[in-house]
LOVOLUM-459603 format. One line per 3 residues: number of its first residue (from 0); their letters; for each residue y, x, z of N, C-alpha, C. Coordinates in Angstrom, 3 decimals. Layout:
<recs>
NUM = a = Y X Z Y X Z Y X Z ~ ...
</recs>
This chain:
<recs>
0 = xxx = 120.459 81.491 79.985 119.018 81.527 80.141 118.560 82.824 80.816 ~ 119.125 83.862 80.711 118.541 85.082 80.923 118.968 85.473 82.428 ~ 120.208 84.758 82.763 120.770 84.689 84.029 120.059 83.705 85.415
3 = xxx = 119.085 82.738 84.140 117.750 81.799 85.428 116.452 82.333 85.703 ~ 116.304 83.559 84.570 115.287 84.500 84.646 115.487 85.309 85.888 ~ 116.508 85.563 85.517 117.158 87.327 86.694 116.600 86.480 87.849
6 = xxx = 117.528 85.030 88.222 117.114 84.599 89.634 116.218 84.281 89.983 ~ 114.916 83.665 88.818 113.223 83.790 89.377 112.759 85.305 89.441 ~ 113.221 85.808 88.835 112.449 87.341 89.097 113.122 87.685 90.269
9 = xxx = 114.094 87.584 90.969 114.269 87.901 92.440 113.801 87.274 93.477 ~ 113.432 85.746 93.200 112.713 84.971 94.122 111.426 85.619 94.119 ~ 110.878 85.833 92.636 109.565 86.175 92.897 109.472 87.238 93.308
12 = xxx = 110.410 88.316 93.691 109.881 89.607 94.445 109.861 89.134 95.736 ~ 110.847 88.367 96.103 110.656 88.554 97.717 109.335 87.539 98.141 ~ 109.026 86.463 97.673 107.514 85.793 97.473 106.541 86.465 97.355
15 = xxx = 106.425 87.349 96.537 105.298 88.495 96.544 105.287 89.448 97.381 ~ 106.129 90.016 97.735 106.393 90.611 99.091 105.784 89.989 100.254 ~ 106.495 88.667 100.562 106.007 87.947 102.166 104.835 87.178 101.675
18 = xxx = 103.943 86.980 100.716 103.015 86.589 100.582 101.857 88.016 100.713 ~ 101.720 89.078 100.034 101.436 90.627 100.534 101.208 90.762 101.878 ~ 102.317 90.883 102.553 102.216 91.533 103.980 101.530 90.351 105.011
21 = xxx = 101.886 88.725 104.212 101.203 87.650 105.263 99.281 87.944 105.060 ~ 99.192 88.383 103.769 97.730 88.149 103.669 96.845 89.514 104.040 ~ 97.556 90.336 104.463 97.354 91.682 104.797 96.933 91.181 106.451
24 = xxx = 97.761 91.095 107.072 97.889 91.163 108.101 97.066 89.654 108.627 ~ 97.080 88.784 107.832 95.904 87.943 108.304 95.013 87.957 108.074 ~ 94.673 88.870 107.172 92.804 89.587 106.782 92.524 90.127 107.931
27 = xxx = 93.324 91.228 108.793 93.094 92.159 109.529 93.129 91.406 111.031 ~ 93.629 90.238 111.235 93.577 88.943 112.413 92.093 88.791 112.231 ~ 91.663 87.714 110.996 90.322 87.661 111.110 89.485 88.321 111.000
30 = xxx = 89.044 89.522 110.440 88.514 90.588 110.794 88.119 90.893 112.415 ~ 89.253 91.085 113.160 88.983 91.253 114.340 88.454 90.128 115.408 ~ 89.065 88.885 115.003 88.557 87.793 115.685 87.079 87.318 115.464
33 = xxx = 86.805 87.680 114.343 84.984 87.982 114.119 84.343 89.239 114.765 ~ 84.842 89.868 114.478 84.178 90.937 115.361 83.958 90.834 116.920 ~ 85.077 90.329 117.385 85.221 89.896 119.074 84.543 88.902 119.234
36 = xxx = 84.251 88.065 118.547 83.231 86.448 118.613 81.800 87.310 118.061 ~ 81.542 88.029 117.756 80.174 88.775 117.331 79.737 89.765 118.837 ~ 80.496 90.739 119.092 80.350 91.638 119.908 81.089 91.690 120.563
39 = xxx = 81.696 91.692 122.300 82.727 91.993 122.738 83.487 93.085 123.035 ~ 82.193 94.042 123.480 82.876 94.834 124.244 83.517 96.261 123.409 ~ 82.492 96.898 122.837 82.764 98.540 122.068 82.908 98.200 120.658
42 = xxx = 82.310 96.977 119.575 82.342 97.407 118.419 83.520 97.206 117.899 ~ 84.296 95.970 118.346 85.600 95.947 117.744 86.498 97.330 117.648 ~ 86.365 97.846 118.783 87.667 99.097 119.086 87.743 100.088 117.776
45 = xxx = 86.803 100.186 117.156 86.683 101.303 115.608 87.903 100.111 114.790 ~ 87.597 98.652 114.667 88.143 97.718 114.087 89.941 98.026 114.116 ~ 90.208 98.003 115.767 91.489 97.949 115.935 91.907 98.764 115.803
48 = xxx = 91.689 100.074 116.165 92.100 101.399 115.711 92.217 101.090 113.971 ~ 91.566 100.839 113.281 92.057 100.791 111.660 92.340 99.975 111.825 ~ 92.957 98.755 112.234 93.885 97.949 111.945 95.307 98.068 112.318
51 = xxx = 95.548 99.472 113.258 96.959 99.864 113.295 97.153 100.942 112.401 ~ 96.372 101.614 111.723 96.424 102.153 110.351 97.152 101.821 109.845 ~ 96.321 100.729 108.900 96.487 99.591 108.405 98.104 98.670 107.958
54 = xxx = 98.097 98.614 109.015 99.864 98.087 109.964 100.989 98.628 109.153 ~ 100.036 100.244 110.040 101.518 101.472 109.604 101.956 101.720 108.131 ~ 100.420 101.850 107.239 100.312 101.861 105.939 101.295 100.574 105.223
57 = xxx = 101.187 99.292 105.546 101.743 98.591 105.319 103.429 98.547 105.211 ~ 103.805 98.781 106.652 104.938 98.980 106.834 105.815 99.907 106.223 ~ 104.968 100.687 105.920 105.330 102.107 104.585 105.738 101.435 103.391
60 = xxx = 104.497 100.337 103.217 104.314 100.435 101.606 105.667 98.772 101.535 ~ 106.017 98.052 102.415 106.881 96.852 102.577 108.267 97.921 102.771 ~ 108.309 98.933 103.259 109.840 99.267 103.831 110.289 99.825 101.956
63 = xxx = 109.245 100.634 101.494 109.742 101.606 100.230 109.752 100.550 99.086 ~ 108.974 99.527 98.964 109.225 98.673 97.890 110.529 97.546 97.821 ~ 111.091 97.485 99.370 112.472 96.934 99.602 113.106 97.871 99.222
66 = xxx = 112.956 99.385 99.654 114.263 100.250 99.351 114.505 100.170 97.757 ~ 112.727 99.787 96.935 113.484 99.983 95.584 114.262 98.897 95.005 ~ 113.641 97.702 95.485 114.498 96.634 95.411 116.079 96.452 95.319
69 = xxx = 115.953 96.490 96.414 117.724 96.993 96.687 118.330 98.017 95.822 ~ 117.747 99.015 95.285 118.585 99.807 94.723 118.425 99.660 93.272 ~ 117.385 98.965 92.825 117.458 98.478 91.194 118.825 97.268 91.525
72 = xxx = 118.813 96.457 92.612 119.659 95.596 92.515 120.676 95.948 92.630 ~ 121.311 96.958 93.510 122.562 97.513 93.282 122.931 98.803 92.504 ~ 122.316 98.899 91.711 122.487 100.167 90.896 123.527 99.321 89.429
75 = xxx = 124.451 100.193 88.896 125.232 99.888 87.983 124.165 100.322 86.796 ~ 124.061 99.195 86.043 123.608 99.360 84.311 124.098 100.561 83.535 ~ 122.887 100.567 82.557 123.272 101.973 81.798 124.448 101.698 80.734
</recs>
C-alpha cells in the first residue's frame, strides 16, 4: 500500500508541476492577447516586458523545484 502511495505522490508532482507552468504561461498569453485586441500599438509593450520577467521567474522557480525533486528522489534514507 505505501509503495501505490510513493507512485501517486510522484505522479502528482510532476502533474502539479506541468499543470503550474501550463497555467502560468497561459495567463500571461491571454493577458497579452487582450491587451493587443484593446490597444495596439504602445500599451502592450509594459505587458511584454513583464511577461519575460515573468518567464524567467518561472523558469527559476520550475528548474529549483525539479532539482529538489530529484534529489529527495535520489537521496539514500536516514
Amino acid at each position: 500500500f505505501v509503495g501505490l502511495l510513493e507512485i501517486i505522490s510522484e505522479i502528482a508532482k510532476m502533474v502539479s508541476l506541468s499543470l503550474r507552468l501550463f497555467g502560468n504561461i497561459f495567463a500571461g498569453e491571454v493577458l497579452l492577447t487582450v491587451m493587443a485586441g484593446l490597444v495596439a500599438v504602445l500599451v502592450p509593450l509594459p505587458f511584454m516586458a513583464l511577461e519575460l520577467i515573468v518567464g524567467l521567474i518561472q523558469a527559476m522557480v520550475f528548474a529549483m523545484l525539479t532539482l529538489v525533486y530529484l534529489t529527495v528522489a535520489t537521496s539514500e534514507p536516514h
